[in-house]
Each structure stands twice: as C-alpha cells, then as structure tokens.
LUMDRENMAR-945077 format. One record per residue (C-alpha): residue number from 1; residue in one letter; y, z, x. Coordinates in steps of 0.02 Angstrom, whole numbers. Example, Ala and Ser with C-alpha at 12.3 -4.5 7.8 and 13.67 -1.06 7.14 Angstrom:
% LUMDRENMAR-945077
atom k: 1 r: A y: -225 z: 390 x: 615
atom k: 2 r: S y: -53 z: 357 x: 684
END
This chain:
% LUMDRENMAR-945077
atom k: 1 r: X y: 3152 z: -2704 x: 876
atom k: 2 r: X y: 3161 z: -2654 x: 700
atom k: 3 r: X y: 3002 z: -2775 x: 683
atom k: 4 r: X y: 2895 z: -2689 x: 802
atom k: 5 r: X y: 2940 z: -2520 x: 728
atom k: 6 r: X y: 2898 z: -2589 x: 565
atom k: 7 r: X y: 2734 z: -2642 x: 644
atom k: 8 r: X y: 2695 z: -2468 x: 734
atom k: 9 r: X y: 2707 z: -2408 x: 563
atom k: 10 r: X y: 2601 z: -2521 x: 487
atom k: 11 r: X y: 2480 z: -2496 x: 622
atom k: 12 r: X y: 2453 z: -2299 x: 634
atom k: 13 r: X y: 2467 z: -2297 x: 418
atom k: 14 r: X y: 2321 z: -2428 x: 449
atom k: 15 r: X y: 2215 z: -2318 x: 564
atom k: 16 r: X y: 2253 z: -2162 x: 453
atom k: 17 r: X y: 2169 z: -2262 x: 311
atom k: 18 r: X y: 2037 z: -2321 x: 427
atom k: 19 r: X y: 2008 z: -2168 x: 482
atom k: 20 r: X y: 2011 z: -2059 x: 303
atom k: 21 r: X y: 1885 z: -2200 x: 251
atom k: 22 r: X y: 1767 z: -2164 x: 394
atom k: 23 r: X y: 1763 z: -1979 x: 358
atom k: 24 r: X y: 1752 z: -2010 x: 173
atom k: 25 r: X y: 1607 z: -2133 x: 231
atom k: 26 r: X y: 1509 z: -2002 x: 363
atom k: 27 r: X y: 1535 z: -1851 x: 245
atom k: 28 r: X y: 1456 z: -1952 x: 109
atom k: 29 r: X y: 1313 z: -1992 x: 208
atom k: 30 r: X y: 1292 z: -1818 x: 241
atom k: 31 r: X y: 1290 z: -1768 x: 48
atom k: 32 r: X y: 1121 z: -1805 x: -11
atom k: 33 r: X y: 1085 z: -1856 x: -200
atom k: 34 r: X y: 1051 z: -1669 x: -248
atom k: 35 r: X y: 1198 z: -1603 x: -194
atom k: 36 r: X y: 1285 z: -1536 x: -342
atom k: 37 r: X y: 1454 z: -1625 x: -279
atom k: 38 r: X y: 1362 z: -1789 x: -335
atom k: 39 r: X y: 1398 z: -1843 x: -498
atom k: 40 r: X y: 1208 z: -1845 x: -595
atom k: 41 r: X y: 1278 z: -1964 x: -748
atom k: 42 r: X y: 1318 z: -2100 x: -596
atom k: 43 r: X y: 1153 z: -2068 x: -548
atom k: 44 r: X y: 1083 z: -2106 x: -707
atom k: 45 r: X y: 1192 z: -2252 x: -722
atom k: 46 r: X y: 1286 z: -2178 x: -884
atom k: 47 r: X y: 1451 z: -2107 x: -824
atom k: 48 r: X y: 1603 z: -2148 x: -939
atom k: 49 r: X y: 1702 z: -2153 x: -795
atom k: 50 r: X y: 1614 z: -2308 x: -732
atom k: 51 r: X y: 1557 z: -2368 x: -910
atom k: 52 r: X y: 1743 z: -2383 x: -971
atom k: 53 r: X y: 1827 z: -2425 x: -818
atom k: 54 r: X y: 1950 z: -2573 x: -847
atom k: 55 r: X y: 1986 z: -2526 x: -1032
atom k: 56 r: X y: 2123 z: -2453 x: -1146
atom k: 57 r: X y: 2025 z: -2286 x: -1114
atom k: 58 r: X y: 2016 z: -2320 x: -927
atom k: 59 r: X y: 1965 z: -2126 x: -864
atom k: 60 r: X y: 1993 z: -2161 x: -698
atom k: 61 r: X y: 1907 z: -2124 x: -532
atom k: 62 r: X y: 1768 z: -1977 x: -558
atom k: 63 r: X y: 1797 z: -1803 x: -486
atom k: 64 r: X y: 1614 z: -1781 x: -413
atom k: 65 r: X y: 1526 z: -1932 x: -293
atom k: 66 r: X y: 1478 z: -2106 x: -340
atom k: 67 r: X y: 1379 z: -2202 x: -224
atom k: 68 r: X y: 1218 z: -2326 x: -276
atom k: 69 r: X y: 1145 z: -2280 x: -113
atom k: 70 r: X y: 1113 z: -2113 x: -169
atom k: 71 r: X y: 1063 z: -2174 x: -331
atom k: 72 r: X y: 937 z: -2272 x: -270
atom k: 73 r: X y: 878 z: -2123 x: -171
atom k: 74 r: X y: 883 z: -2033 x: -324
atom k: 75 r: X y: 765 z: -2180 x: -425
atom k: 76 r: X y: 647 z: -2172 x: -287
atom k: 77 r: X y: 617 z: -1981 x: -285
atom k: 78 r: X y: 625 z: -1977 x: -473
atom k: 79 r: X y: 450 z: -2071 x: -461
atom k: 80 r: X y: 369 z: -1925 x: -376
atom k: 81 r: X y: 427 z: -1800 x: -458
atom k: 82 r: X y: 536 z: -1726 x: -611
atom k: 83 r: X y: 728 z: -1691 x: -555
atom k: 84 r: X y: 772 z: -1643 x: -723
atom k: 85 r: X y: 952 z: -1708 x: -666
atom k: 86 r: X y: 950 z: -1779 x: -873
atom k: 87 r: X y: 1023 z: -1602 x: -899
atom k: 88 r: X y: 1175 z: -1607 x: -820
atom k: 89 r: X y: 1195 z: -1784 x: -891
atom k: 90 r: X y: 1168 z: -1744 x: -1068
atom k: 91 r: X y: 1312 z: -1590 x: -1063
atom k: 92 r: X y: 1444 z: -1725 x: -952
atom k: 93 r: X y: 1433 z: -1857 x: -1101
atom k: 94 r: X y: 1390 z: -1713 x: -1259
atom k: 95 r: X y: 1556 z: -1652 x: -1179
atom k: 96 r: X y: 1645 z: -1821 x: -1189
atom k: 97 r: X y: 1584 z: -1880 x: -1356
atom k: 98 r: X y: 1651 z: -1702 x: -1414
atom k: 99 r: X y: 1826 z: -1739 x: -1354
atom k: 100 r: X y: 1821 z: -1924 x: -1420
atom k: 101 r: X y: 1759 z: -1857 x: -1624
atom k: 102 r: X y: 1887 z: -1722 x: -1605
atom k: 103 r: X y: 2025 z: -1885 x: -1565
atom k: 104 r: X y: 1933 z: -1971 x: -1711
atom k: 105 r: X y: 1980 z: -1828 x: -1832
atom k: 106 r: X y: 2142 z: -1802 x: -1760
atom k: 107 r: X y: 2173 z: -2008 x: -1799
atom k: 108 r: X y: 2123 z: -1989 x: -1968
atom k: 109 r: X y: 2193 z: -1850 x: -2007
atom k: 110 r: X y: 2357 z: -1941 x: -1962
atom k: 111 r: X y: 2307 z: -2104 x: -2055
atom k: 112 r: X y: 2311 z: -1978 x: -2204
atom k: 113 r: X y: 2479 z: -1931 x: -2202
atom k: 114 r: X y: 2566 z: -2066 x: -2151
atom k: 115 r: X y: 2505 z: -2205 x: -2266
atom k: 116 r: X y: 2486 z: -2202 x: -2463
atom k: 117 r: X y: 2378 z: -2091 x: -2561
atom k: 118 r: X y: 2261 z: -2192 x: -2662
atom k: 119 r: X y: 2118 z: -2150 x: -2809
atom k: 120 r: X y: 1971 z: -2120 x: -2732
atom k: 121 r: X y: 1907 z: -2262 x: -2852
atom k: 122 r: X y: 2031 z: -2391 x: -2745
atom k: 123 r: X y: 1989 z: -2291 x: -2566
atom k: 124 r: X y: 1781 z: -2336 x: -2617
atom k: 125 r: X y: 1820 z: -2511 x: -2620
atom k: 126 r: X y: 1930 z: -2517 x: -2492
atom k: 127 r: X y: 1802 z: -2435 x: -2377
atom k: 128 r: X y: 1656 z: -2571 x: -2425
atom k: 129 r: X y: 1809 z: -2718 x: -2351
atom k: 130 r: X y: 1828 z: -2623 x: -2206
atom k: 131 r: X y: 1618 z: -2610 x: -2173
atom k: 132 r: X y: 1616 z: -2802 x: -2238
atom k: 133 r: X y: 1741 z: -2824 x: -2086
atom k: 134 r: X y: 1636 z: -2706 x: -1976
atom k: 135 r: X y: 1468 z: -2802 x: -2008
atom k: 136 r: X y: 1564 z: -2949 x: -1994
atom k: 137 r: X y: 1621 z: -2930 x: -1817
atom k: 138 r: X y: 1472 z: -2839 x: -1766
atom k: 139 r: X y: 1381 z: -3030 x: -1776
atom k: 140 r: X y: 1521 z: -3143 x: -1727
atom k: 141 r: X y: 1515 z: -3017 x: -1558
atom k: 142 r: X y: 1311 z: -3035 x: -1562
atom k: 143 r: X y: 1333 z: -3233 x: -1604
atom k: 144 r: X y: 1450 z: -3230 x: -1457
atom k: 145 r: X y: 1331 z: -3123 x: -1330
atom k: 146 r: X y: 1184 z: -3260 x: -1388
atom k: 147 r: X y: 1298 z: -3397 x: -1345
atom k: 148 r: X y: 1332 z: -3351 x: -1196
atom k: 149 r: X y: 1179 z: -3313 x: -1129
atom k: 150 r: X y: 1109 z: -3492 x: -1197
atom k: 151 r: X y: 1015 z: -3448 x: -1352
atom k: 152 r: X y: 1126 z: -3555 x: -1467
atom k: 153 r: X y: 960 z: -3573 x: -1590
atom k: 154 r: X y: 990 z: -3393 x: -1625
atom k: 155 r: X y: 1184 z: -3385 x: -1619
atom k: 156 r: X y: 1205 z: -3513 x: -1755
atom k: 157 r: X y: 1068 z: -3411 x: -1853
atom k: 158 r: X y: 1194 z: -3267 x: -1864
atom k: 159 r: X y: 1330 z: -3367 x: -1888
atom k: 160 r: X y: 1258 z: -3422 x: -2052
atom k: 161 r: X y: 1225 z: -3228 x: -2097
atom k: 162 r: X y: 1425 z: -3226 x: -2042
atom k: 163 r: X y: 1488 z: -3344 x: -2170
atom k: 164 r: X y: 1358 z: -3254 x: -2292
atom k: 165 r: X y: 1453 z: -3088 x: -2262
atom k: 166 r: X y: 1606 z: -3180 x: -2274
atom k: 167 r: X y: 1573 z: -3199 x: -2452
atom k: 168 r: X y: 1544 z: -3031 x: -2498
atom k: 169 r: X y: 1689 z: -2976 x: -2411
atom k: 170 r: X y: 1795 z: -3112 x: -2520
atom k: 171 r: X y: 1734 z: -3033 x: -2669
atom k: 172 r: X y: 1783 z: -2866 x: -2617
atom k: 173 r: X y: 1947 z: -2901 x: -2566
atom k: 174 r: X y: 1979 z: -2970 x: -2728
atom k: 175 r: X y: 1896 z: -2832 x: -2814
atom k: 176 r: X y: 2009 z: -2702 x: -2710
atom k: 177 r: X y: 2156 z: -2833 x: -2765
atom k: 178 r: X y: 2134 z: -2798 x: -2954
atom k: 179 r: X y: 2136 z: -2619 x: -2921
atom k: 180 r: X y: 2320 z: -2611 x: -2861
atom k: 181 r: X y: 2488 z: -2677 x: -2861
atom k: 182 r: X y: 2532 z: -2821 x: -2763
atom k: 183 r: X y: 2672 z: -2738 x: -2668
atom k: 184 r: X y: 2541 z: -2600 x: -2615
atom k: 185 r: X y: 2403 z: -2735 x: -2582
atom k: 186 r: X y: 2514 z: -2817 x: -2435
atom k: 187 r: X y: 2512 z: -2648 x: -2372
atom k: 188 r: X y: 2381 z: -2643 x: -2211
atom k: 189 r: X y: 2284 z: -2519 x: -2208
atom k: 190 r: X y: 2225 z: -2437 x: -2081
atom k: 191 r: X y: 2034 z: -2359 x: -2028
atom k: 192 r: X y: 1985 z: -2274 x: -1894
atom k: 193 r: X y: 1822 z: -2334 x: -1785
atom k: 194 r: X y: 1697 z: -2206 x: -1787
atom k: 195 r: X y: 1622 z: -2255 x: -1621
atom k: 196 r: X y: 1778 z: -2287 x: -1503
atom k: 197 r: X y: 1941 z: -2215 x: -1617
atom k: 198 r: X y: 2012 z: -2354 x: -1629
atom k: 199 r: X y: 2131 z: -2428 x: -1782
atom k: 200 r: X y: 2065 z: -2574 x: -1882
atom k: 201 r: X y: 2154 z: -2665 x: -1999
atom k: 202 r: X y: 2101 z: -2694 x: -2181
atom k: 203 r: X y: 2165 z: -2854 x: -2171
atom k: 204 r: X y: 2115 z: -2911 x: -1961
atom k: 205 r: X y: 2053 z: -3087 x: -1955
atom k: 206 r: X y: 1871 z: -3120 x: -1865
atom k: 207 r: X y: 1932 z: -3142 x: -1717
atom k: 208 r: X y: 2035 z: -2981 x: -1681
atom k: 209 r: X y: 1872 z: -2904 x: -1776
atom k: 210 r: X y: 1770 z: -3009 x: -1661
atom k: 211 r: X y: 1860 z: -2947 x: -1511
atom k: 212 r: X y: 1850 z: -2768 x: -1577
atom k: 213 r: X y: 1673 z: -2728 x: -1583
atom k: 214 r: X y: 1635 z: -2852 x: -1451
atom k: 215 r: X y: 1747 z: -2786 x: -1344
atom k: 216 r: X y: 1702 z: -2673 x: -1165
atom k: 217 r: X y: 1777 z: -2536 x: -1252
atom k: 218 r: X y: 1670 z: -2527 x: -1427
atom k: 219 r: X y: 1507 z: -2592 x: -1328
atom k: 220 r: X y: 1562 z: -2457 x: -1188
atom k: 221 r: X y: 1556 z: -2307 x: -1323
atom k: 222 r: X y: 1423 z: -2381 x: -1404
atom k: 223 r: X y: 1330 z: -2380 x: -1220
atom k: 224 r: X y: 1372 z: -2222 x: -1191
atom k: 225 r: X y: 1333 z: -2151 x: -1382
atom k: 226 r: X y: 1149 z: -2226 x: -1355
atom k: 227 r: X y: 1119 z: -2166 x: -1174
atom k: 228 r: X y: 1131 z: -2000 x: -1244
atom k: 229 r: X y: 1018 z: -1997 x: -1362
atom k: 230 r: X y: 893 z: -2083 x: -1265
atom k: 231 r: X y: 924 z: -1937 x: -1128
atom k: 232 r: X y: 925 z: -1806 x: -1283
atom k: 233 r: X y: 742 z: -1894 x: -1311
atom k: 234 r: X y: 691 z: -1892 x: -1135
atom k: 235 r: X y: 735 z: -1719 x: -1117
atom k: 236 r: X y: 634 z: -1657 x: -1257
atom k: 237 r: X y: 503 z: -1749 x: -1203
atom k: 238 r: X y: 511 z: -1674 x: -1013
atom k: 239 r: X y: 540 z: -1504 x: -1097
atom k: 240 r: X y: 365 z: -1531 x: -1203
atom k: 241 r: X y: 261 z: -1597 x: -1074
atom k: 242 r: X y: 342 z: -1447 x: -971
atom k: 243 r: X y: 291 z: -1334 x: -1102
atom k: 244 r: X y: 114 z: -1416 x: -1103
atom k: 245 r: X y: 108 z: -1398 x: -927
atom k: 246 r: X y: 154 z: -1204 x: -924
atom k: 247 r: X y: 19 z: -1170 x: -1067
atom k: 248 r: X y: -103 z: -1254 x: -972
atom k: 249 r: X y: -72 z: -1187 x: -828
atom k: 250 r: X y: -60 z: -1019 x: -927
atom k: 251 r: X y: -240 z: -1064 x: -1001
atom k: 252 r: X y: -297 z: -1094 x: -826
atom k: 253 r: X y: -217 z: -932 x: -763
atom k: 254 r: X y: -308 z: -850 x: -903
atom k: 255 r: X y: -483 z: -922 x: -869
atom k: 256 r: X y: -465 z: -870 x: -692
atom k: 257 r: X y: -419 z: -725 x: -751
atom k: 258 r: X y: -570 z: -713 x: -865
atom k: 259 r: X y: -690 z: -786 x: -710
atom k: 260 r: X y: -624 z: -644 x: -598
atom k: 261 r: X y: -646 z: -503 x: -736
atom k: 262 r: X y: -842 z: -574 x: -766
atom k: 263 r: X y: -856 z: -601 x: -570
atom k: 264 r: X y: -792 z: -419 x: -546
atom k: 265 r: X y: -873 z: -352 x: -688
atom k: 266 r: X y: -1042 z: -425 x: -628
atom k: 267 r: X y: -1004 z: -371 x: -458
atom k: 268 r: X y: -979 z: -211 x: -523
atom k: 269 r: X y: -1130 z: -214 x: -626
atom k: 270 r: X y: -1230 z: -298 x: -463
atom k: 271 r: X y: -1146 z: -141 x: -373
atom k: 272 r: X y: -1205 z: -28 x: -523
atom k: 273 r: X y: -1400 z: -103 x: -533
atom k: 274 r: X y: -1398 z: -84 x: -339
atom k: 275 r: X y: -1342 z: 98 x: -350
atom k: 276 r: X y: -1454 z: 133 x: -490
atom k: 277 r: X y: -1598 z: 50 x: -387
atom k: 278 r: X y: -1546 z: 152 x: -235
atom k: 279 r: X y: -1567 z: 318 x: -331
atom k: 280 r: X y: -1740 z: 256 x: -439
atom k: 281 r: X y: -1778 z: 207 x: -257
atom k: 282 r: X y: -1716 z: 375 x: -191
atom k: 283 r: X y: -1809 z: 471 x: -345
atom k: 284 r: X y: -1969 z: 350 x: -292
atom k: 285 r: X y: -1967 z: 395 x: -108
atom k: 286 r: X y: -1932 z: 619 x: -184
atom k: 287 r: X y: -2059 z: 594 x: -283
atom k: 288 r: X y: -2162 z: 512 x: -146
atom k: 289 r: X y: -2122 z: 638 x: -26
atom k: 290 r: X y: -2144 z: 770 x: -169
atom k: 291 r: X y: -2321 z: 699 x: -216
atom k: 292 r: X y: -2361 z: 691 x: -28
atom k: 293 r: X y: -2324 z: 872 x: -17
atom k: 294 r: X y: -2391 z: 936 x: -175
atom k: 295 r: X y: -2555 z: 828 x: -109
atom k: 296 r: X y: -2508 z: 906 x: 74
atom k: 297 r: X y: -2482 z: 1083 x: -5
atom k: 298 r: X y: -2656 z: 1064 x: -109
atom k: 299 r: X y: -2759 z: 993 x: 39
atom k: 300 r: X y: -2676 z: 1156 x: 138
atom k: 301 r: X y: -2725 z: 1263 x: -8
atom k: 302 r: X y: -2907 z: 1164 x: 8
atom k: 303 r: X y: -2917 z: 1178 x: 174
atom k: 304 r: X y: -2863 z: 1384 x: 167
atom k: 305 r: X y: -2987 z: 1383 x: 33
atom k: 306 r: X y: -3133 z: 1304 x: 94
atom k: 307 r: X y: -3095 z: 1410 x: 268
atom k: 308 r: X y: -3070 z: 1571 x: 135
atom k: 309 r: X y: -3231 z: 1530 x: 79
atom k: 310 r: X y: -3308 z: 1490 x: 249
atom k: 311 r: X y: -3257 z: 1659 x: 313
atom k: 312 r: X y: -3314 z: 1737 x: 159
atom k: 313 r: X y: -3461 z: 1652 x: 179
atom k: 314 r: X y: -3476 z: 1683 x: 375
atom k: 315 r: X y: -3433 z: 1867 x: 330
atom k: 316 r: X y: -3582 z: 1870 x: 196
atom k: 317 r: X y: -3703 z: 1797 x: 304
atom k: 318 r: X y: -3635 z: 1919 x: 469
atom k: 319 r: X y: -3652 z: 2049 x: 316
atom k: 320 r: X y: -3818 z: 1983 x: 276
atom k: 321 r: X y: -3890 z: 1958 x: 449
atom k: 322 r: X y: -3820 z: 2126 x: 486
atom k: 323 r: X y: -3897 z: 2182 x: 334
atom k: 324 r: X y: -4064 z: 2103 x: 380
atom k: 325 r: X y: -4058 z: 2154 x: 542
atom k: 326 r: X y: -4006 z: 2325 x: 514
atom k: 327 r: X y: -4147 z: 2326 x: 379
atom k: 328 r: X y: -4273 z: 2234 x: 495
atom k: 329 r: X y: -4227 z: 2386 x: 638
atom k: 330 r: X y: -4255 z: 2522 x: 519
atom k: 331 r: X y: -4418 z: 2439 x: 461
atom k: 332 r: X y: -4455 z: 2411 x: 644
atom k: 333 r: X y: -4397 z: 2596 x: 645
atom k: 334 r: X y: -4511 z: 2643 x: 503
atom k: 335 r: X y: -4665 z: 2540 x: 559
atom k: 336 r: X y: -4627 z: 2621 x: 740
atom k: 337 r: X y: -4590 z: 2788 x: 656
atom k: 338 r: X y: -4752 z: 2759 x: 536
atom k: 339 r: X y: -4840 z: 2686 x: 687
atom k: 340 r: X y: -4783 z: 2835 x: 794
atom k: 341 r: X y: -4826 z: 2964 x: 657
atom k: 342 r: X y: -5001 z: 2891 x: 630
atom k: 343 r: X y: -5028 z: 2889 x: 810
atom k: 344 r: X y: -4985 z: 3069 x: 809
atom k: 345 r: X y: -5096 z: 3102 x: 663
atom k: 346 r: X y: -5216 z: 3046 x: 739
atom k: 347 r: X y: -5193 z: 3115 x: 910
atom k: 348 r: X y: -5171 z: 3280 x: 824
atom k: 349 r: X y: -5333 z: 3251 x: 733
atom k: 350 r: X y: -5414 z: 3210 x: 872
atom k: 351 r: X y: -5324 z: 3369 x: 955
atom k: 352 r: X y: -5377 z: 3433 x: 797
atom k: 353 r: X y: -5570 z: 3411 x: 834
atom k: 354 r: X y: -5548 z: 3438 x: 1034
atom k: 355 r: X y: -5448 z: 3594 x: 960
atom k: 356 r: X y: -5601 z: 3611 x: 839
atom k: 357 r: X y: -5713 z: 3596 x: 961
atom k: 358 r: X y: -5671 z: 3681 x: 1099
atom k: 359 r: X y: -5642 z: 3826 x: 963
atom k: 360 r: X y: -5816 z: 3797 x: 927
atom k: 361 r: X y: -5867 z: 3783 x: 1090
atom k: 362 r: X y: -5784 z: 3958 x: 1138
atom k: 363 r: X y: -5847 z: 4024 x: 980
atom k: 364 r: X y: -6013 z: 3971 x: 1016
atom k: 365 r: X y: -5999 z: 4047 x: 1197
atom k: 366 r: X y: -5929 z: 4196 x: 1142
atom k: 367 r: X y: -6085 z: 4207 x: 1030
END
C-alpha cells in the first residue's frame, strides 16, 4: 500500500516535471531570438554563465534564455542584416569584468595587509619570479593544448623554451634569496592573477602553475577578456561604417536636394522664360493689333481723305460746271441779249428808215 502511494507520488511529481518542461519548451518556441528575454551574449556565444560553467566561479544558470536554436536563427539573420545585438553583449561582460577587477583589488588589497611588508627593491624581484612562473605555465598549458591535439613537433618546441624559462626563473629566485632572510624566504608569498583573481604562489611547482593558467577557469576569463575586445572592435567598426552610411546617405539626401532645387529652379526659370514669352508674345500680338490699327486708322484717315478730296473735288468741278454753265447761260444770255439787241437795232433802223420814209413820204405828200 505504502508502495503504491509512494508510486502515485512519484508519478504525478513526474508529470508535473513533464509538464513544467513542456511549457518551458512551447513558451520558448514562442520567444523568438529578438525578444529581449533572450540572452544576446548566448547568442553571441560569449556568456560567462556558459563560459565558466563547471568552475570554482561556477555563475550558475542565466536569468534571460539560452537556446542554440535561436542562436542559429540569430547567425542566419545576422547575414542579412546588422542586429547590432554586440551592444547589449559588450555592457553584460564590461559589467562582469568590472565586478571581477573590483574582486582583484579587493584580493590585493588583502594580500597587503596580511603578509609582510617588504622594500620595494625585494617586491621588484619578487614580481619578475612570479611572471617567470606566469610565462612558465602559460607554455607548459600551450605544450599541453599541442599535445593533445597531436602536434607533438610543436609541443616539445615549447617545452625547450620551458626549461629555457626555467633558468631564468632559477636565477631569480636566487637573486630574490640574497635579498632576504631565510626565515622570511620560506615565507610563500602570495600574488593575485590579474585575469581570473586567483592566488598564486611564489613558490607553486609547474604543475599547479600548469594547471593554473591552463585551467577552464584562467582560459575561461581569458575567453571572455578577448571576446570583448573583439566585440569592442566590431562595434566600432559597425558604428563607422554606420556613420559612413548616414553621411552618404546624407550626401545623397543633399544632391537630391541640390537636383530638386536646379530642377525647380529651372522649372521656375522654364515657367519664368514661358511667362516672359507669353507677355513679349502678348506685347507682339498689341503691337500687332496696334500697328494693324494705326495702319487701319491711317487707311480710314486715307480713305476720309481721298473721299475729302473727292468731294472737294466733285464740289469744285459741280462749282466749276456750275460756274461754266452759269457763265455759258449768261453768255448764251448775252449773245441772245446782244443777238436780240442787234436784231432790234436793226429792226428799229429799219423802222428807222420805214419811219424815215414814210416821214418822207408824208412830207413829200404834204408838199
């Protein structure tokens, strides 16, 4: 009995999971990769919370949405076009690196008052054995990678420039020795790592320096220090060729600008030229039209002229033929008058000598 409740149990805490899981799953595959709930560093495939996952510094699981589904989504759209999701990226990690110097300060300042002070003469040399150990483990981690990944021609190559450095870091060491006690020599001292904050020994062997900077943690800040500026670089870069891109398109606004002013301005001019050729066409056609009635208003004058003249002319010769015959009746008159008179004169003369006569002819009787 107590088995099958045990089971029940096991069963519906089963299906809860099952369940959460398939909601989880759907609602993620509703969220596309430019939802700002995604997490942009995963996209880019530099989050610290993936990058150190498994180390001392393990961050945990990341507030905002990981899936490589929506990072490939992400690659594939980042082909067409500029996301500018580096951004976001660049102020996650700028904001992490922050918080890991501020640790590294915090560490040395500790260091400081906790372990002896030295001359600065004695902290110099000290500080070229702890680089000696730093360069040191840098290559057996890099002779190490090689190895691994077959190229033994080049591993043993750096193992040589290992047991080179090895030398140099003898002579330091003894160097540093003859500047102190022996008590205080035994003494390890400690250094913080500038990339990861963590302690190293003055006195480590290779192999825990080895393990140190070959380690997921060291190569993880490391990662993550280099992805940054390689997205600081890319961002300039984007933000130039952005820039460049605004002042052309700027220049091209301009020259279209430019084009539309001339194309106005000769429009305007085209408009002006046709107006001014409208009026000069306008003054053409009044003057025309004035010509044709000045010529109008002379040939009217001409014409009242010439019939001025032809009815002072028709009048002179009515005058004259009135004149003439008026002056042609009166000399009829006068040759009929004249004609009459000498008739008369001589009918009277002749009445004159019948007169005469017959006065002579009575005389003569009377006699």
């Amino acid at each position: 009995m107590v088995q099958c409740i045990f089971a029940s149990l096991h069963l519906q805490g089963s299906c809860r999971k099952s369940s959460c899981s398939s909601s989880r799953d759907e609602s993620r595959q509703r969220v596309k990769f430019t939802d700002e709930r995604v997490c942009k560093s995963h996209l880019l495939d530099c989050c610290p919370h993936d990058i150190l996952s498994g180390t001392r510094m393990d961050l945990g699981e990341c507030s905002k949405i990981h899936d490589l589904a929506l990072r490939a989504d992400y690659e594939i759209a980042s082909k067409e076009r500029d996301l500018f999701f580096e951004l976001d990226a660049v102020d996650h990690l700028e904001t992490f690196i922050a918080d890991c110097d501020r640790r590294t300060e915090l560490a040395k300042k500790r260091l400081a008052e906790t372990q002896e002070e030295i001359s600065a003469e004695v902290a110099a040399k000290a500080e070229k054995v702890h680089e000696l150990n730093e360069e040191i483990g840098k290559l057996l981690a890099k002779a190490e990678q090689l190895g691994a990944e077959g190229n033994v021609d080049e591993a043993q190559k750096l193992l040589q420039e290992v047991e080179k450095v090895r030398t140099r870091k003898k002579d330091a060491e003894e160097e540093y020795r003859n500047s102190m006690p022996a008590s205080s020599f035994q003494q390890q001292k400690l250094r913080v790592c500038e990339v990861c904050s963590a302690y190293l020994g003055l006195h480590d062997n290779d192999r825990r320096l080895a393990d140190h900077f070959g380690g997921k943690l060291h190569l993880g800040f490391i990662q993550i220090r280099e992805k940054l500026e390689q997205l600081k670089k890319t961002v300039l870069e984007k933000q130039e060729k952005r820039n460049q891109e605004r002042l052309r398109r700027r220049e091209e606004r301009e020259k279209e600008e430019k084009m539309k002013k001339k194309t106005r301005s000769r429009s305007r001019e085209r408009k002006r030229s046709r107006s001014r050729e409208r009026d000069r066409e306008r003054r053409r056609r009044r003057s025309r039209s004035a010509s044709k009635e000045r010529r109008r208003s002379r040939s009217r004058s001409r014409d009242r002229e010439r019939r001025r003249r032809h009815r002072s002319r028709s009048r002179s010769r009515s005058r004259h033929s009135r004149e003439h015959s008026h002056k042609s009746s009166r000399d009829r008159d006068r040759e009929r008058d004249s004609k009459h008179s000498s008739s008369e004169r001589r009918s009277d003369g002749l009445n004159g000598r019948t007169d005469s006569r017959r006065h002579d002819d009575r005389e003569a009787g009377e006699i």
